[in-house]
C-alpha positions as CSV (number, residue, x, y, z in Angstrom):
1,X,87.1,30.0,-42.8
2,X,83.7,28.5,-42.1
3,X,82.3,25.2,-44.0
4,X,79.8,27.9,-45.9
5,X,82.7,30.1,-46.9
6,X,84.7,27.2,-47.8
7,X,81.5,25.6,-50.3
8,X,80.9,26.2,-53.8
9,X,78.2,28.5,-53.0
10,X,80.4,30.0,-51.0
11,X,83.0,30.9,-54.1
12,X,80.4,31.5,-56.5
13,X,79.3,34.2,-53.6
14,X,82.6,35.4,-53.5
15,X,83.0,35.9,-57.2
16,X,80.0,37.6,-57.9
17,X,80.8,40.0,-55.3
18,X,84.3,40.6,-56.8
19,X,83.4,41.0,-60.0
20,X,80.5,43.3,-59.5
21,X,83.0,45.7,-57.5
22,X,85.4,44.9,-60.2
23,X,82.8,46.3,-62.5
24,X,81.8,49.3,-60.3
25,X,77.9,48.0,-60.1
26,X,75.7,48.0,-57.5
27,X,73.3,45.1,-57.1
28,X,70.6,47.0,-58.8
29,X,72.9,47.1,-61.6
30,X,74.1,44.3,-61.9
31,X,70.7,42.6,-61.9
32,X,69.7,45.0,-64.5
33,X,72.7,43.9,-66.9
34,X,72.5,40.1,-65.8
35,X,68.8,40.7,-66.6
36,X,67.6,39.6,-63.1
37,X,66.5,41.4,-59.4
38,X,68.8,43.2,-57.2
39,X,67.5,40.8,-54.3
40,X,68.7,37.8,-56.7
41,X,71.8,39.3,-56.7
42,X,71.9,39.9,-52.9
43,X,70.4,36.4,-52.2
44,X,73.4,35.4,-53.9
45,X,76.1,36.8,-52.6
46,X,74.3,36.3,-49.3
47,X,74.1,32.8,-49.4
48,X,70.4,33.4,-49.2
49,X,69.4,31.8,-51.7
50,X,70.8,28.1,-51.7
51,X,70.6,27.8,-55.8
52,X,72.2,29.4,-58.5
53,X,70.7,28.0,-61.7
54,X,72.7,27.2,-65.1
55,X,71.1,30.2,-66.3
56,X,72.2,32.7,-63.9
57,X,76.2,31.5,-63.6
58,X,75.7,31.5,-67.9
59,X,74.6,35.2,-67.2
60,X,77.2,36.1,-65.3
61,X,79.9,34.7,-67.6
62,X,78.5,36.6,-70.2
63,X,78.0,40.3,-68.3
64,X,81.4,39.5,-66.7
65,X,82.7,38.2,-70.0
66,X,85.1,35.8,-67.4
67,X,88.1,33.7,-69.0
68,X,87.1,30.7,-70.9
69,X,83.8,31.6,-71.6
70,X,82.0,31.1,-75.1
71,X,78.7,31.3,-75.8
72,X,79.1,30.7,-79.4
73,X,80.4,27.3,-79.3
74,X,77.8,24.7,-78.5
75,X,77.4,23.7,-75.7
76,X,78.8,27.0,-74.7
77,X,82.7,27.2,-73.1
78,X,81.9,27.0,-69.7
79,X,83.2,30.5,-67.6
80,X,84.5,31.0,-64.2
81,X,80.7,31.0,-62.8
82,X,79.2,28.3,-64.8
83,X,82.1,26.0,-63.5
84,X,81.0,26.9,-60.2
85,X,77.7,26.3,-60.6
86,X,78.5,22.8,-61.4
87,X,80.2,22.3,-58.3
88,X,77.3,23.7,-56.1
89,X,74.5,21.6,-57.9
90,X,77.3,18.6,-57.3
91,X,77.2,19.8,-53.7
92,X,73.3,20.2,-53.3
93,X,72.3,16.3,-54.3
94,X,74.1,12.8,-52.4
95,X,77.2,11.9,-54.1
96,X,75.6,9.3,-56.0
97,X,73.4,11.3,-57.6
98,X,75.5,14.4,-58.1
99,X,76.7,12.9,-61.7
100,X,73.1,12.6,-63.3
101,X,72.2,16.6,-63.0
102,X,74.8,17.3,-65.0
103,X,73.9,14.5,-67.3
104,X,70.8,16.2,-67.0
105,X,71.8,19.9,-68.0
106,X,73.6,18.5,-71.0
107,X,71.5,15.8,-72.7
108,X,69.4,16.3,-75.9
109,X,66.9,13.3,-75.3
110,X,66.3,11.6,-71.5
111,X,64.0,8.7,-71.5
112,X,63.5,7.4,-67.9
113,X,61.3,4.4,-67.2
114,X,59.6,5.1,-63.1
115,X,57.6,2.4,-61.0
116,X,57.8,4.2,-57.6
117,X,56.7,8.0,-57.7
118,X,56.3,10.4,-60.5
119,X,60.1,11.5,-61.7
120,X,61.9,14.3,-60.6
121,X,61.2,16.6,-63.5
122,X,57.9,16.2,-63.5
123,X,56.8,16.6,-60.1
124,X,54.8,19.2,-58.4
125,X,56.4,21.5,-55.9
126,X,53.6,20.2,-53.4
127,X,53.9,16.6,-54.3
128,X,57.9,16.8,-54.0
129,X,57.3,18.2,-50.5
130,X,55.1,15.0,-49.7
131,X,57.6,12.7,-51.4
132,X,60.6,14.0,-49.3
133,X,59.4,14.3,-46.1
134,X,58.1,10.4,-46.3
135,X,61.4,9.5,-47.4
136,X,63.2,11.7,-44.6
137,X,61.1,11.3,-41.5
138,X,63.9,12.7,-39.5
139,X,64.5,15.5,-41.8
140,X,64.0,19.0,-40.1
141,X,61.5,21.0,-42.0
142,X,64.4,23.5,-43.5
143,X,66.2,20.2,-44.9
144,X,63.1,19.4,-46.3
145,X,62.5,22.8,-48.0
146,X,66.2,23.2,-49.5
147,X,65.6,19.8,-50.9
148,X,62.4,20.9,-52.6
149,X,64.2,23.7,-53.9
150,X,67.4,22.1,-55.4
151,X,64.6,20.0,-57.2
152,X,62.8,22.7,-58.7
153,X,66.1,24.1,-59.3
154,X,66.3,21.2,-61.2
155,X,63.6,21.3,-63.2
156,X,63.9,25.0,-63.9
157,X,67.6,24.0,-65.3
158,X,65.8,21.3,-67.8
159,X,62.8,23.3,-68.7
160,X,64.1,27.0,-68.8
161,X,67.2,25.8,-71.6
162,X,66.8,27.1,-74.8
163,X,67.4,23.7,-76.3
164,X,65.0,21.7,-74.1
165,X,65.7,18.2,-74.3
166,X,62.9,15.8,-75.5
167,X,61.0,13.9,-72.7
168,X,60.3,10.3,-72.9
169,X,59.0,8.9,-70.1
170,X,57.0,5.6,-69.0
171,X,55.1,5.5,-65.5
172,X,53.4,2.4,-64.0
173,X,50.0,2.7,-63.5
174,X,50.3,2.3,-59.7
175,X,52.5,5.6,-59.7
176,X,49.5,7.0,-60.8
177,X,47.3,5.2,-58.0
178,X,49.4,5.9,-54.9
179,X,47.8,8.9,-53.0
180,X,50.9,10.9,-52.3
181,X,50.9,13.9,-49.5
182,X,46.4,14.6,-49.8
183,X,43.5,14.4,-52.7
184,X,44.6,17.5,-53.5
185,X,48.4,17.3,-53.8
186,X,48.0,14.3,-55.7
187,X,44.9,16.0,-57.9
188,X,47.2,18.4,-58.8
189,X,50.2,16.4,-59.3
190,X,47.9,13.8,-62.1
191,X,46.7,17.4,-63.7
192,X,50.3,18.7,-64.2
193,X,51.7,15.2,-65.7
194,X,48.2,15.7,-68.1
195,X,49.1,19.0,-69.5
196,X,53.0,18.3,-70.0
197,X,52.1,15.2,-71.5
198,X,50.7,17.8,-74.2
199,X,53.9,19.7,-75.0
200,X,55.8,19.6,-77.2
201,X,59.0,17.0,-76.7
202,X,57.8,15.5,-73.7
203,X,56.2,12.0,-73.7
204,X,54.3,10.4,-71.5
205,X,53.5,7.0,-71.4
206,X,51.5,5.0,-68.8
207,X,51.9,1.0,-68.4
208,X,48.8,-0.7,-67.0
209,X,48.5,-2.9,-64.6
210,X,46.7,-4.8,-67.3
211,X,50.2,-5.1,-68.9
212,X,51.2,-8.0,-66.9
213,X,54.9,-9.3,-67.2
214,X,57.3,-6.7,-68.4
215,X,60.6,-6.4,-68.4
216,X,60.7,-3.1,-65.7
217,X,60.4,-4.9,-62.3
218,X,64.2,-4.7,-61.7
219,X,64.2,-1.2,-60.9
220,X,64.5,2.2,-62.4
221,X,65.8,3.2,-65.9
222,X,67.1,6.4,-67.3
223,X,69.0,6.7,-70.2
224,X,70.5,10.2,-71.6
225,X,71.6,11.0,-74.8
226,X,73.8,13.6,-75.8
227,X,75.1,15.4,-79.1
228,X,78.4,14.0,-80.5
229,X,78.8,12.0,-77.3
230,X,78.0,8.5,-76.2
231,X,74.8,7.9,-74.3
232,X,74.7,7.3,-70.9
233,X,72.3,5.6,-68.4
234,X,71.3,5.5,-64.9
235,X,69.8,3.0,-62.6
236,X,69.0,3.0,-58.5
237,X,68.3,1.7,-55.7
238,X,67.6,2.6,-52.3
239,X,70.3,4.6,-51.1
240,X,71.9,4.8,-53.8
241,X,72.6,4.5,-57.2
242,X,75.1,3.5,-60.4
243,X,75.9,5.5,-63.5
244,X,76.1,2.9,-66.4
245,X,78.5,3.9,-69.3
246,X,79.4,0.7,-71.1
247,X,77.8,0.6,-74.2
248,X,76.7,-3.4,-74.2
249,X,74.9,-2.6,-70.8
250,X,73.3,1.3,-72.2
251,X,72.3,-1.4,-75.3
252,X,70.8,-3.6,-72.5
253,X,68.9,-0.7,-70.5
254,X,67.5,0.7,-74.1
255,X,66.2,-2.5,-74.9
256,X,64.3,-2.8,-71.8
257,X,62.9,0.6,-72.1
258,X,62.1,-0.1,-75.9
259,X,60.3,-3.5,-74.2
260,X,58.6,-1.3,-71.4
261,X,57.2,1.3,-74.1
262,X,56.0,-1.6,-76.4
263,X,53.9,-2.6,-73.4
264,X,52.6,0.2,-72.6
265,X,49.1,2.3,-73.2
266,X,49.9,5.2,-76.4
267,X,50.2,9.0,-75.5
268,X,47.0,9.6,-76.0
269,X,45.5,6.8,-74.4
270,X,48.2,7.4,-71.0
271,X,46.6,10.5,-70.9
272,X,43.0,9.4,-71.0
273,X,44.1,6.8,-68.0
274,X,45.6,9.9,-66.1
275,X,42.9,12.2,-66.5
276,X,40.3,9.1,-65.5
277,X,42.7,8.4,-62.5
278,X,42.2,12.1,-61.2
279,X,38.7,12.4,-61.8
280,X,38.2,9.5,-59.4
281,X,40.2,11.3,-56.4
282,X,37.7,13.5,-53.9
């Protein structure tokens, strides 16, 4: 057995396969019951396609109806494939970060406070690109492109739920500022972070550099809160990164936050200084 076999995507492969046969479909069937394409289902079992979302594995629990699953509890009782899918996304990010997707997937509310490039789930698929390859200047280009993917993955994974958690997040100003990848990657990028600013649930909030001292220099923040569960936060650093779940220091982390957003420009107001910001790019 080869390392691909032997991966999460590798099993989740396997089982959509076997279960499909078990159920006598072909792909085209399958994707018509799962309610996605045939070549999603063959990119799958193919190991074509590097992501399976939260989505698709709950899909395939359901037209499976595999052991364990529930989709009438809430969160819903996790089946054979959405297990699996937890492994793969655990497999797709570094080791220190594997933990916050799933915090990620499950959380009601994520605040996150950023003072080096625009967050994660609110990037661009262009500006992401820029972002990664700085960071990995030895990175082939297809490392670069899975990477992009597993992000958007990602994103797709927060934005696609049903129960969409709310947004809240604070950006420095020179975030804003920093030409990433071109004029036009970054254009782009400033006009996407405009419009979700105007969504429902998601906040955005810009700190000026008119703001002076504030209590955000240290790093990073982000703090996720869940239904019936404690909240838990996350900080970083280069190369790595620390899952906090002590309440005294998730107290600490929201009160810096709190601090940050007291400081910083309103909604309305962070969007005016976004929309000026891209109006002066070329």
């Amino acid at each position: 057995m080869n390392q691909a076999e032997a991966s999460s995507l590798g099993a989740f492969a396997a089982q959509l396969r076997a279960w499909r046969l078990h159920m006598g479909w072909t792909q085209e069937q399958a994707g018509s019951k799962l309610g996605y394409s045939a070549s999603m289902i063959s990119g799958v079992e193919t190991m074509d396609k590097k992501n399976v979302t939260a989505g698709f594995a709950r899909a395939c629990d359901k037209g499976f109806a595999t052991p364990g699953f529930d989709d009438r509890s809430d969160p819903a009782s996790p089946g054979t494939f959405m297990i699996l899918q937890q492994l793969v996304a655990r497999e797709a990010w570094p080791s220190y970060y594997a933990p916050v997707v799933g915090q990620e997937t499950s959380a009601i509310r994520i605040h996150e406070w950023e003072m080096r490039a625009v967050p994660g789930l609110l990037q661009t698929e262009d500006y992401a690109r820029a972002v990664i390859r700085a960071g990995k200047p030895r990175a082939s280009t297809a490392a670069v492109d899975d990477t992009v993917s597993n992000r958007m993955a990602r994103q797709a994974a927060i934005f696609h739920r049903d129960d969409r958690p709310m947004l809240w997040h604070v950006l420095h100003e020179g975030v804003l500022r920093h030409l990433i990848g071109s004029a036009e990657v970054m254009g782009e990028q400033l006009e996407h972070l405009a419009e979700l600013s105007q969504e429902p649930g998601i906040v955005v909030q810009v700190l000026p550099f008119a703001a002076g001292d504030h209590p955000g220099t240290d790093g990073p923040i982000s703090v996720y809160e869940f239904n019936g569960a404690p909240s838990v936060a996350y900080t970083e650093c280069m190369g790595g990164g620390r899952i906090v779940e002590s309440p005294e220091e998730v107290a600490e982390m929201i009160i810096v936050l709190n601090m940050i957003r007291a400081a910083a420009l309103p909604p309305r107001e962070s969007t005016r200084l976004i929309l000026k910001i891209r109006s002066e790019i070329a």
